[in-house]
ZAMARGU-4260 file (C-alpha; in steps of 0.2 Angstrom, whole numbers, plus 5000, padded with zeros to 4 digits):
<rodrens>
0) 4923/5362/5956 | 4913/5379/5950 | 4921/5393/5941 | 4915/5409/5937 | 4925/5420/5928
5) 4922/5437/5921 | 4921/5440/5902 | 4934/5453/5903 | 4947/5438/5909 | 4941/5427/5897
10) 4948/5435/5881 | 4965/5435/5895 | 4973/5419/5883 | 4987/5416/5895 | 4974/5417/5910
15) 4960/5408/5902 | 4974/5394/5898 | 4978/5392/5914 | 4960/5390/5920 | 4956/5375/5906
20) 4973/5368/5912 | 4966/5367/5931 | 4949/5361/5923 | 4958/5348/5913 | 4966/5340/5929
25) 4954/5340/5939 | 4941/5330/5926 | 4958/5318/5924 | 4955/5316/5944 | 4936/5311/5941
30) 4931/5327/5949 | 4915/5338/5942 | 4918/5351/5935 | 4909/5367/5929 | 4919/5384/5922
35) 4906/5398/5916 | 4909/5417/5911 | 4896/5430/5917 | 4895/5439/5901 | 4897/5458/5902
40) 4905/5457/5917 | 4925/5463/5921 | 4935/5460/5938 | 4928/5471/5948 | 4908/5463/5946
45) 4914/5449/5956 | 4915/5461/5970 | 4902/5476/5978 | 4914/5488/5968 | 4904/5492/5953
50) 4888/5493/5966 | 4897/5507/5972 | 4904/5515/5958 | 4891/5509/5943 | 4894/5524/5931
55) 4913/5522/5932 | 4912/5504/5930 | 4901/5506/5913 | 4912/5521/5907 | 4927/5516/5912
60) 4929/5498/5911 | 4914/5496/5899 | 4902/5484/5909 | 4886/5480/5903 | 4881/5469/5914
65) 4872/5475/5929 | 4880/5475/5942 | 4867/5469/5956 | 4867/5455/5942 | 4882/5450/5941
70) 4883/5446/5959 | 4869/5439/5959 | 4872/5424/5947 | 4888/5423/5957 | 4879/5419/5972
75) 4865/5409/5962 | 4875/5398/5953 | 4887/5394/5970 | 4871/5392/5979 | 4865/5378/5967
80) 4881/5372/5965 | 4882/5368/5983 | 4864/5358/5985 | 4870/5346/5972 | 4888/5342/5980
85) 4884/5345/6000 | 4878/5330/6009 | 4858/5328/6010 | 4855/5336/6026 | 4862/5351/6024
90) 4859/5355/6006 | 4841/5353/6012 | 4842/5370/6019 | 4848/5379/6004 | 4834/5391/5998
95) 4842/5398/5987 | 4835/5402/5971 | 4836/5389/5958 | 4838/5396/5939 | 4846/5383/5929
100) 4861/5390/5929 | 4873/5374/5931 | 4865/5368/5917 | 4867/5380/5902 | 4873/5375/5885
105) 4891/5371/5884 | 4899/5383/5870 | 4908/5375/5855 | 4919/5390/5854 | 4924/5406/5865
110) 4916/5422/5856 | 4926/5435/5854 | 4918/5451/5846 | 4920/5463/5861 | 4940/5458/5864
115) 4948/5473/5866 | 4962/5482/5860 | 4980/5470/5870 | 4983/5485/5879 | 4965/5482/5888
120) 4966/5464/5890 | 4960/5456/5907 | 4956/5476/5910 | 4940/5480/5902 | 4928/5477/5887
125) 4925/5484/5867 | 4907/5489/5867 | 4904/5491/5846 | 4894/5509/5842 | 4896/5512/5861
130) 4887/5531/5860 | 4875/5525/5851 | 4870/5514/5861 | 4872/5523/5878 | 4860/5534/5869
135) 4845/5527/5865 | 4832/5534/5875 | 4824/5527/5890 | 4809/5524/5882 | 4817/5512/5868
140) 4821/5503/5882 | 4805/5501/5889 | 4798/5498/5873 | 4812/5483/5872 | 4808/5477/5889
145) 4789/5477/5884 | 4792/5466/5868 | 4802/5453/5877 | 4788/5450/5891 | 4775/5449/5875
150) 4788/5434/5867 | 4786/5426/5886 | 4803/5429/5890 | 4809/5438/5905 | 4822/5450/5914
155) 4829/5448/5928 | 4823/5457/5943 | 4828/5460/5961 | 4816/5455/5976 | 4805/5471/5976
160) 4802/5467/5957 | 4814/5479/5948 | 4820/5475/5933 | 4841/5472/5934 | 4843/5481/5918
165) 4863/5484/5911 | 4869/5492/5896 | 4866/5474/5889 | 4849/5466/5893 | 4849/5448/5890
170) 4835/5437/5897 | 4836/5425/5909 | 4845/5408/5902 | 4858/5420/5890 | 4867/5430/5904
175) 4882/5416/5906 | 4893/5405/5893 | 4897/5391/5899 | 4916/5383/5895 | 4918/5366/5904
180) 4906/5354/5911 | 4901/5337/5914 | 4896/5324/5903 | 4879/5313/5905 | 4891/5300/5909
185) 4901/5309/5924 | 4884/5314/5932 | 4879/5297/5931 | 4896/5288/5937 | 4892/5304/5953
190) 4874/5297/5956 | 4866/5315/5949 | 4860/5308/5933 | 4843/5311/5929 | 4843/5328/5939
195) 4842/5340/5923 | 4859/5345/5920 | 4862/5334/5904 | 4861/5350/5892 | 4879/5345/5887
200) 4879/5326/5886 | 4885/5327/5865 | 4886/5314/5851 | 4902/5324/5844 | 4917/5315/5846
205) 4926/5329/5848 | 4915/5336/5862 | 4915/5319/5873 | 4924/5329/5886 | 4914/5344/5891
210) 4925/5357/5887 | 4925/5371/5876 | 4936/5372/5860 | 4953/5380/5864 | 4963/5377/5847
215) 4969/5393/5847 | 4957/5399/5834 | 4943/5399/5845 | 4929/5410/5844 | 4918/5420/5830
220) 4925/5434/5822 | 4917/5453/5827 | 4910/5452/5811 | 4902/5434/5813 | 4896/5437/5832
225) 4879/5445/5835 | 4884/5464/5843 | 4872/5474/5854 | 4868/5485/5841 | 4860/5472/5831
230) 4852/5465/5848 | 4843/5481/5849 | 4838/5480/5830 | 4830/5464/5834 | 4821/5470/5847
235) 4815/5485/5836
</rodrens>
């Protein structure tokens, strides 16, 4: 089972209970399961509404993900999802792009420095310093973009080569956070061991089962989570 969900849902507690509940039963039911949050993303950048309708979906909602993006690790991460659980000869004819996104970190707890206000919940985001972020000039941007090619790292781009830049630009490998997955030990009892996706085997009896920590008291504070803003300082 593959779930994506959308960051704005995830600080949803009654929804995002419900979703670990489901993922729950179906590990009890030897079943594999993997449950990640496309970060910066709300409902609406699961669908091609913020594609038409970017600069309300930013302003409005407070997306930073782009939205081109956002499907596209939707699509990406079902695509590989689907070569690993479909028989042989037709996950042989799956060319879909492979970026590792099944195998991403498990988190220890669910962040929470851009929940917003209860009367936004499941609805839209908290961007901290929001104007001052929406403007810094184009040329900062560049400048940022420049500095994480120089470090070897990379942003995503679409197939003519343009850079899938959001309000938010995270480099390839950080753009998800994944919640539940399976352990070395449920790969191997499904014949997929020794395929890569062992990032979340653990030695932490308390981490046995792949899933993320739901005690109620989950998550960094704002003041403990690393912002945007200080992204952007970091980047210089």
């Amino acid at each position: 089972m593959l779930g994506v969900n959308s960051e704005a849902f995830m600080y949803w507690p009654d929804n995002f209970e419900s979703v670990m509940s489901l993922c729950h039963e179906a590990k009890e039911q030897d079943t594999l399961v993997w449950l990640m949050t496309v970060r910066g993303s709300v409902h609406i950048s699961q669908s091609d509404f913020s594609i038409l309708y970017p600069r309300m979906a930013s302003l409005a909602l407070k997306m930073t993900v782009n939205p081109q993006r956002a499907l596209d690790l939707n699509v990406n991460a079902s695509l590989e999802f689907l070569k690993l659980v479909m028989p042989a000869r037709i996950s042989s004819m799956n060319r879909g792009t492979a970026e590792g996104l099944l195998d991403v970190e498990k988190l220890e707890k669910i962040p929470s420095h851009r929940r917003p206000d209860e009367e936004w919940t499941g609805f839209r985001l908290r961007i901290p310093h929001e104007y001052g972020i929406r403007l810094t000039p184009k040329w900062i941007r560049r400048r940022m973009a420049t500095k994480i090619r120089a470090e070897g790292k990379s942003i995503p781009r679409d197939p003519k080569g343009k850079a899938l830049v959001g309000l938010q630009d995270l480099e390839g490998g950080d753009e998800i956070w994944m919640h539940v997955a399976p352990t070395k030990e449920e790969l191997e009892r499904h014949g997929l061991g020794g395929m890569g996706l062992e990032a979340n085997d653990s030695n932490d009896d308390d981490d046995k089962d792949g899933m993320v920590d739901t005690n109620g008291n989950e998550g960094m504070s704002r003041d403990e989570s690393p912002t945007l803003e200080q992204s952007f300082m970091e980047r210089g």
